[in-house]
KOLGU-536588 format. One line per 5 residues: their letters; for each residue x, y, z of N, C-alpha, C, O, CB. Coordinates in Angstrom, 2 decimals, decimal comma. Each point is the difference from the previous one (the first is absolute). Glycine has a CB too. Layout:
a = X Y Z X Y Z X Y Z X Y Z X Y Z ~ ...;
This chain:
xxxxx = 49,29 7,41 47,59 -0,57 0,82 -1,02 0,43 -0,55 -1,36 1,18 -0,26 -0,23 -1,18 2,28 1,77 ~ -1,00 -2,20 -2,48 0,52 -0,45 -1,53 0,05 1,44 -0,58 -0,52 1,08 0,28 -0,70 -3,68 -0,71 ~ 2,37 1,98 -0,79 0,34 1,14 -0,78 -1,16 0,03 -1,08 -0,76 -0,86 -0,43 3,46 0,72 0,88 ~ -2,47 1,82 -0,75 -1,05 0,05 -1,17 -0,07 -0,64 -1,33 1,06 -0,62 0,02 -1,08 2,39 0,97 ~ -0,42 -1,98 -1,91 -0,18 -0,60 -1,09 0,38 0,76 -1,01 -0,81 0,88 -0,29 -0,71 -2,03 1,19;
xxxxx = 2,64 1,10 -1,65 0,25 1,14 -1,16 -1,06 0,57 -0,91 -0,20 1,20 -0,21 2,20 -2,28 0,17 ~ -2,72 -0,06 -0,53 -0,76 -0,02 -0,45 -1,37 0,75 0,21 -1,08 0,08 -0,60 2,57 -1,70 0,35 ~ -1,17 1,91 0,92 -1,62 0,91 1,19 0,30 1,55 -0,53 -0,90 0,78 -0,32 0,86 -2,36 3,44 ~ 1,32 1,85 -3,16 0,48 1,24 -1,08 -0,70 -0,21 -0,65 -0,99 0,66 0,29 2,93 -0,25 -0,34 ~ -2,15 -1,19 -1,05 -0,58 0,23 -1,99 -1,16 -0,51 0,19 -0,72 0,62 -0,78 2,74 -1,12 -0,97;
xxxxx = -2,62 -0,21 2,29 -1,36 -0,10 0,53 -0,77 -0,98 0,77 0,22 -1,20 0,16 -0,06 2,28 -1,77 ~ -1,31 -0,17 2,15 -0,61 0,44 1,09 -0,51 -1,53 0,29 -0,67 -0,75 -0,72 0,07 3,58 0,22 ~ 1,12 -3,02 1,73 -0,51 -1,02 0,90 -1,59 -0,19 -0,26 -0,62 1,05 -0,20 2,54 -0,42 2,02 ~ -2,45 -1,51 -1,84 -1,70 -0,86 -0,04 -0,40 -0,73 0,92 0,40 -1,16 0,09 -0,27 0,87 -2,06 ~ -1,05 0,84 2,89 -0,53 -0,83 1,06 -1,33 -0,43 -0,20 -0,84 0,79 -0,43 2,23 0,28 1,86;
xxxxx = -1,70 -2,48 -1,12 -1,33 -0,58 -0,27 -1,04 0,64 1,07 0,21 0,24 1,19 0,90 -2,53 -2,15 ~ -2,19 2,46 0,25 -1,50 0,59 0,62 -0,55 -0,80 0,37 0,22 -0,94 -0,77 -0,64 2,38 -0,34 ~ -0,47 -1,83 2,16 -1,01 -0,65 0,37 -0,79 -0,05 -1,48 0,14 0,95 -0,77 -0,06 -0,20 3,53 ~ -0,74 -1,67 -3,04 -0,86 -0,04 -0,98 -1,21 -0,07 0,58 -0,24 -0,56 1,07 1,67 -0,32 -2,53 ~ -2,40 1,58 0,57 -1,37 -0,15 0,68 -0,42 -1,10 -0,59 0,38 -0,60 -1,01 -1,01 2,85 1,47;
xxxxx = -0,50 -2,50 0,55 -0,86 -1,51 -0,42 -1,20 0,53 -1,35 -0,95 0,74 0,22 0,99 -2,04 2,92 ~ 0,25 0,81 -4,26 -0,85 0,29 -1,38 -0,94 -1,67 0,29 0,30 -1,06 0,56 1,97 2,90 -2,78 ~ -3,41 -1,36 1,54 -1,30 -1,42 0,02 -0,62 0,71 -1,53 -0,47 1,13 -0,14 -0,58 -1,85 3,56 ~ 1,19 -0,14 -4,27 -0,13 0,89 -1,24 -1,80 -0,75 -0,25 -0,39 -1,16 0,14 3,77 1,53 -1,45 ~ -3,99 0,68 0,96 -1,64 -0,40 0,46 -0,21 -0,78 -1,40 0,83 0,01 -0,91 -1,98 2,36 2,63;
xxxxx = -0,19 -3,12 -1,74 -0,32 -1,37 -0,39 -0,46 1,11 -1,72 -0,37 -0,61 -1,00 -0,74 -1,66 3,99 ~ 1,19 3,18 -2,99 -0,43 0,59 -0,98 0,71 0,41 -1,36 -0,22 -0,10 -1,20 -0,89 0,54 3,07 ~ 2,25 0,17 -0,87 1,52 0,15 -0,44 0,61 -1,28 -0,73 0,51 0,18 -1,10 -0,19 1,39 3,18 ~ -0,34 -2,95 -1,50 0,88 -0,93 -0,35 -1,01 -0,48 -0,99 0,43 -0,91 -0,70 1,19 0,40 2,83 ~ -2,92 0,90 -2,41 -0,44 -0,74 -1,02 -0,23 0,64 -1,39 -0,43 -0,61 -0,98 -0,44 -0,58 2,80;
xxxxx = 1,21 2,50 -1,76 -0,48 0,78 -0,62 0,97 0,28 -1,44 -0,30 0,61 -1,02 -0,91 0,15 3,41 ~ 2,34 -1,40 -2,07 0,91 -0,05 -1,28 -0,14 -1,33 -0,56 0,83 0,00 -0,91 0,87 1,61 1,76 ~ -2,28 -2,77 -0,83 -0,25 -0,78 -0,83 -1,31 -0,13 -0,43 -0,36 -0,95 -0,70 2,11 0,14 1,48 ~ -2,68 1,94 -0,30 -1,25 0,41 -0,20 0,29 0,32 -1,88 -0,43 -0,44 -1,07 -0,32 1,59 4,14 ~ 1,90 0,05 -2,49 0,17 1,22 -1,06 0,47 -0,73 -1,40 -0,21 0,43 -1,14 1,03 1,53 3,11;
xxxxx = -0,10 -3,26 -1,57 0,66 -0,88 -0,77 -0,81 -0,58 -0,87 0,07 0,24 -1,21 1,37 -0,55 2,75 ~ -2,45 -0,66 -0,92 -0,57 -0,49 -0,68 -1,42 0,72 -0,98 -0,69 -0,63 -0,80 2,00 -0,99 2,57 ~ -1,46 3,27 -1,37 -0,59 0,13 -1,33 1,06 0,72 -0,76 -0,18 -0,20 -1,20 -2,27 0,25 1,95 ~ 3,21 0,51 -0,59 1,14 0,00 -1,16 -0,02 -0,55 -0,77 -0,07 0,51 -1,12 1,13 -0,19 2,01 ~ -1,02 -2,05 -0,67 0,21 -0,61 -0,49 -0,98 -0,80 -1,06 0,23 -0,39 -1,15 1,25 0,86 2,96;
xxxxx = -2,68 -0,55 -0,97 -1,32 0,12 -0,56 -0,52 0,82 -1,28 -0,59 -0,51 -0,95 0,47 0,13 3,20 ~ 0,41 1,69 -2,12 0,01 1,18 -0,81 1,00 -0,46 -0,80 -0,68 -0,60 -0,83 -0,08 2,44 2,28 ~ 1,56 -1,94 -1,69 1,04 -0,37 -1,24 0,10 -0,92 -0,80 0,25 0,02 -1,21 0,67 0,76 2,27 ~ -1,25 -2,08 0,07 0,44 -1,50 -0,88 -1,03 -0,66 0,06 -0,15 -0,84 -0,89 2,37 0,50 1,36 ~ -3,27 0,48 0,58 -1,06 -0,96 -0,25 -1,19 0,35 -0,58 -0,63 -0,92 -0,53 1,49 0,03 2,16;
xxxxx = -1,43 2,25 -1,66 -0,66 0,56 -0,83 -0,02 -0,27 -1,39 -0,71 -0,85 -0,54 0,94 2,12 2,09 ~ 0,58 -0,54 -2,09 0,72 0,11 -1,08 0,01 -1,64 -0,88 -0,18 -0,14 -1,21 1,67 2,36 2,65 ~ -1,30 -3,07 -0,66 0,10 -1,05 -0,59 -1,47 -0,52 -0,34 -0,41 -0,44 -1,08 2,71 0,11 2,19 ~ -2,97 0,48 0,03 -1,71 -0,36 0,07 -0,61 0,53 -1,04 -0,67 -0,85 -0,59 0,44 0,88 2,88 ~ 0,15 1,53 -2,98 -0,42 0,62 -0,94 0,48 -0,83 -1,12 -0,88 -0,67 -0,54 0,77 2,84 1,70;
xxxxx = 1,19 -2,27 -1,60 0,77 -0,88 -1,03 -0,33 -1,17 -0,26 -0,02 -0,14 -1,22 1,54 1,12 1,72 ~ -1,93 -2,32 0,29 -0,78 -0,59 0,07 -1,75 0,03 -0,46 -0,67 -0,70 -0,76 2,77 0,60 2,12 ~ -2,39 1,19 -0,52 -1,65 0,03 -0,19 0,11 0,39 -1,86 -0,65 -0,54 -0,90 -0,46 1,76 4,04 ~ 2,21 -0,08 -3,26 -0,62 0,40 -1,79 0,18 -1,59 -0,90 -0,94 -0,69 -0,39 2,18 3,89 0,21 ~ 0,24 -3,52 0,01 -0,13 -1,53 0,04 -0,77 -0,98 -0,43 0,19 -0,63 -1,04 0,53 1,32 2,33;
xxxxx = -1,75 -0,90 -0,38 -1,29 -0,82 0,54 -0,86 0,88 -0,98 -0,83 -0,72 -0,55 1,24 -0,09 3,42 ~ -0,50 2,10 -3,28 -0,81 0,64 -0,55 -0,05 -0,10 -1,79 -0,90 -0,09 -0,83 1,21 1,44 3,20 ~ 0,89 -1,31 -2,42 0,54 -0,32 -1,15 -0,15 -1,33 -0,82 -0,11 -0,11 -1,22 1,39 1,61 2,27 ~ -1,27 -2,62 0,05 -0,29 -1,53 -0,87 -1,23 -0,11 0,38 -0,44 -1,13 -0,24 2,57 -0,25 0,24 ~ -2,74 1,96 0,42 -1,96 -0,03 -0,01 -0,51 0,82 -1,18 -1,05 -0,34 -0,54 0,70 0,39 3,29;
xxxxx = 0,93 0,86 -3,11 -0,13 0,40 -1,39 0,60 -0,50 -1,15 0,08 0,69 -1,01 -0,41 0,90 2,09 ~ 0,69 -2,52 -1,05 1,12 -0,68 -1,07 -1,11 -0,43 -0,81 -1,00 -0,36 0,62 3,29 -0,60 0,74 ~ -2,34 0,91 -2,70 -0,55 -0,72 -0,96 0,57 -0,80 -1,49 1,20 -0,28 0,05 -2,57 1,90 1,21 ~ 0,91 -1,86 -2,07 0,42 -1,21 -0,78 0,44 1,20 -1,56 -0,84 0,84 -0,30 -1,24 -3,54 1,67 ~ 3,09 2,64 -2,00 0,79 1,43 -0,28 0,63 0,22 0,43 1,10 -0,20 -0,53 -2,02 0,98 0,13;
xxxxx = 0,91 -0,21 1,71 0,78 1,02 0,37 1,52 -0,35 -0,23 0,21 -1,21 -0,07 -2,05 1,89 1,69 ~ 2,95 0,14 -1,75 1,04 -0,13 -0,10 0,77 0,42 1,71 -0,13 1,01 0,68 -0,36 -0,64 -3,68 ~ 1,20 -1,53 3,22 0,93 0,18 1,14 1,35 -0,70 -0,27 0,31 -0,86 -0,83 -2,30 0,99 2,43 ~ 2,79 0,59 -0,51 1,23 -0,14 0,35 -0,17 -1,35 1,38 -0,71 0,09 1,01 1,52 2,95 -1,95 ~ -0,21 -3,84 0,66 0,12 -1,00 1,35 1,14 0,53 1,20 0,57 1,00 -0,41 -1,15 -3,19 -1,37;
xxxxx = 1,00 1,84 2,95 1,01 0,15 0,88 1,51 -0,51 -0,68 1,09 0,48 0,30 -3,03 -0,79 1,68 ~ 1,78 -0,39 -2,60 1,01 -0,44 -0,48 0,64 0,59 -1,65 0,98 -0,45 -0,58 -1,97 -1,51 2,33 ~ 0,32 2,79 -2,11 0,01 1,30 -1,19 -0,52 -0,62 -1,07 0,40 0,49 -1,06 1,65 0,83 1,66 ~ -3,10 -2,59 -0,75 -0,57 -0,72 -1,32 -1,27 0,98 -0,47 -1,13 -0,09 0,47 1,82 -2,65 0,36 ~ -0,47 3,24 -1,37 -0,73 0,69 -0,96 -1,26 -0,77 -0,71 0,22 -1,07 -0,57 2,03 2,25 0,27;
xxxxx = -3,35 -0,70 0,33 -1,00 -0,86 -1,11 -1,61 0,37 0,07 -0,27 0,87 0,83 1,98 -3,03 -0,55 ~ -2,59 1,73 -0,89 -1,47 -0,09 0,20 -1,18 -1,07 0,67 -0,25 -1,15 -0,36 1,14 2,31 -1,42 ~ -1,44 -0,45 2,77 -0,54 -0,78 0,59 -1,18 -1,03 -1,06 -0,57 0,46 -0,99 1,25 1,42 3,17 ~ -0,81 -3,19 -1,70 -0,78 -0,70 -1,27 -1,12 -0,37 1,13 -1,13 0,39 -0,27 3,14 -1,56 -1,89 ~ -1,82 0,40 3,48 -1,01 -0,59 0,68 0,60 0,20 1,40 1,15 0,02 0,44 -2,09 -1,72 -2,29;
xxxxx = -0,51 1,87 2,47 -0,01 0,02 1,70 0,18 -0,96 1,04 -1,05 -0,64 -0,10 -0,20 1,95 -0,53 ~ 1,76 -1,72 1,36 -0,77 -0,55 0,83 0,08 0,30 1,48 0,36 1,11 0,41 -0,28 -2,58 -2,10 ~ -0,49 0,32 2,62 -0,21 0,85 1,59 1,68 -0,02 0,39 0,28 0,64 1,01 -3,21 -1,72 0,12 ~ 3,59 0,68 -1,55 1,77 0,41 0,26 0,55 -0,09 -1,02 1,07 0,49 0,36 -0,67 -1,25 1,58 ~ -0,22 0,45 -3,29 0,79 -0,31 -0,79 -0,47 1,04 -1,09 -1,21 0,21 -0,04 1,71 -2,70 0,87;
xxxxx = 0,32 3,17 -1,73 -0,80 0,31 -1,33 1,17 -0,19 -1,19 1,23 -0,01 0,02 -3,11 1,94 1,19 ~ 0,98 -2,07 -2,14 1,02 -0,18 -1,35 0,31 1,04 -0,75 -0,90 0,73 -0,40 0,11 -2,64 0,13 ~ 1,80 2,11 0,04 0,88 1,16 -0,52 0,77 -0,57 -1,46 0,94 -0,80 0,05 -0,48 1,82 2,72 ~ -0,95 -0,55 -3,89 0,66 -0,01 -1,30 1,30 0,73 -0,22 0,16 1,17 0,34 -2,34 -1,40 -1,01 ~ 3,02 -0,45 0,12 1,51 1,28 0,28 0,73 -0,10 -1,30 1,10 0,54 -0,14 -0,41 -0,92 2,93;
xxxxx = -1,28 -0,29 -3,76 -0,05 -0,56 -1,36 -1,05 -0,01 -1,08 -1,04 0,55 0,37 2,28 -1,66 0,86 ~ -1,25 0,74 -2,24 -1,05 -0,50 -0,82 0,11 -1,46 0,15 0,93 -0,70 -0,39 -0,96 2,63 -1,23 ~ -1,40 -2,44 2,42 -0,30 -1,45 0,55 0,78 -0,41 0,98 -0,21 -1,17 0,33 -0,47 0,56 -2,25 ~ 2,04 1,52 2,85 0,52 -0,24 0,72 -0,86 0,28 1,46 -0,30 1,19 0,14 2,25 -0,96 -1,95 ~ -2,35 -1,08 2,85 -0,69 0,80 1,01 0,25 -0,95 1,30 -0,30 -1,19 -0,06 -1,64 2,43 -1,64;
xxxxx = 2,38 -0,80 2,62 0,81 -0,20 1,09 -1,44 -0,11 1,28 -1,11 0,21 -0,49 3,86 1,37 -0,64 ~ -2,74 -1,80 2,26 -1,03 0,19 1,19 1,12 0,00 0,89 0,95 -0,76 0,18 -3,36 -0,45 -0,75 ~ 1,87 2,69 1,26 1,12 0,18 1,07 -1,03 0,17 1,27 -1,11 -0,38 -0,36 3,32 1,70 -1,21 ~ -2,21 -0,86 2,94 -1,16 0,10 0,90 0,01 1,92 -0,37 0,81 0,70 -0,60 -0,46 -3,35 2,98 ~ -1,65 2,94 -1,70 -0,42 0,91 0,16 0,69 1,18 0,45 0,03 1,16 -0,43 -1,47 -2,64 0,49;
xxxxx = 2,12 0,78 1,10 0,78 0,88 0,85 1,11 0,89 -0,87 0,23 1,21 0,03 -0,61 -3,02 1,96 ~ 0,94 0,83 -2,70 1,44 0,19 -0,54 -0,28 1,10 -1,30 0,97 0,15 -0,73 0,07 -2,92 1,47 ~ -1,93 3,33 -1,00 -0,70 1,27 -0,34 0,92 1,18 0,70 -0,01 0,48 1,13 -2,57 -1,68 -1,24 ~ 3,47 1,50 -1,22 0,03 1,61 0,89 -0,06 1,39 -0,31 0,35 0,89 0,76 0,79 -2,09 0,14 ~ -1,77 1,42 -2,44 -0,26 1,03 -0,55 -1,18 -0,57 -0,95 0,09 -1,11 -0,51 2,33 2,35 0,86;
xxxxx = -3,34 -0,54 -0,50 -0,93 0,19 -1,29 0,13 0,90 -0,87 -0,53 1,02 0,46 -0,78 -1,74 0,64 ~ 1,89 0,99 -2,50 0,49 0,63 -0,80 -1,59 0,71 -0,65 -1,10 -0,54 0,16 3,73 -1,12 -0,39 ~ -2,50 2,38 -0,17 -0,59 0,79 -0,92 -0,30 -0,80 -1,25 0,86 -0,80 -0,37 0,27 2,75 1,37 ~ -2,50 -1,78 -1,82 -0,35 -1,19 -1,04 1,10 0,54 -1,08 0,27 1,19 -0,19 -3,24 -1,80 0,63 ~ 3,51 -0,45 -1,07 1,01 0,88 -1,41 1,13 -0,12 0,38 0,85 -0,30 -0,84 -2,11 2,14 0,12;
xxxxx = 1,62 -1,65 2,03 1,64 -0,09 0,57 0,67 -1,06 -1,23 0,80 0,35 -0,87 -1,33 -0,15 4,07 ~ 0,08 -1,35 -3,04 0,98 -1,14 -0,09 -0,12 0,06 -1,87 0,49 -0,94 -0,63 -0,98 -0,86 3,51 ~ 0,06 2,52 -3,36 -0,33 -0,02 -1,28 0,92 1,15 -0,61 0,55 0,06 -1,10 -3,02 -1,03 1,52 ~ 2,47 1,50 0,20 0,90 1,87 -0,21 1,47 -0,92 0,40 0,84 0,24 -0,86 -2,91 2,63 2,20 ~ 2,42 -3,50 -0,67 1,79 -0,91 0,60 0,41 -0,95 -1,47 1,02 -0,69 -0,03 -1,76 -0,05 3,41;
């Protein structure tokens, strides 16, 4: 006969259960990276697509005047177009060609005159 376990005083002995057999269905295991990827969709890829499309909307309306801000914070007036490049005055007779893209605000006419 073995002696008891002191320890069985302060607490309670744990015996392992048969475990049942789980088969987790093809629906279940797919259904959280389902949930994932429009989460994710909805947040980050949307969101970015809209931002883009206005963007695109914005340098199709661009014209020769207009006052913009570049990506890089150069301030000035648009002088000439072209199919990627446009020229931007940021001086008197000073005028730079940066691409299209690098467009990232169109100011209000007067802005740069009121600074």
């Amino acid at each position: 006969m073995s002696l008891p376990n002191p320890l069985d005083l302060l607490i309670a002995p744990a015996f392992a259960q048969a475990a049942a057999p789980a088969s987790p269905s093809m629906l279940s295991t797919l259904a959280f990276p389902a949930i994932l990827l429009l989460i994710m969709y909805f947040l980050m890829i949307r969101p970015q697509m809209k931002r883009a499309k206005e963007h695109r909307g914005m340098l199709e309306k661009l014209s020769v005047g207009d006052e913009v801000i570049t990506s890089s914070g150069i301030a000035g007036t648009v002088r000439a177009i072209g199919d990627s490049f446009i020229t931007v005055e940021i001086a008197d007779r000073v005028e730079i060609r940066v691409q299209k893209a690098a467009v990232g605000n169109v100011l209000p006419r007067g802005t740069l005159k009121a600074a």
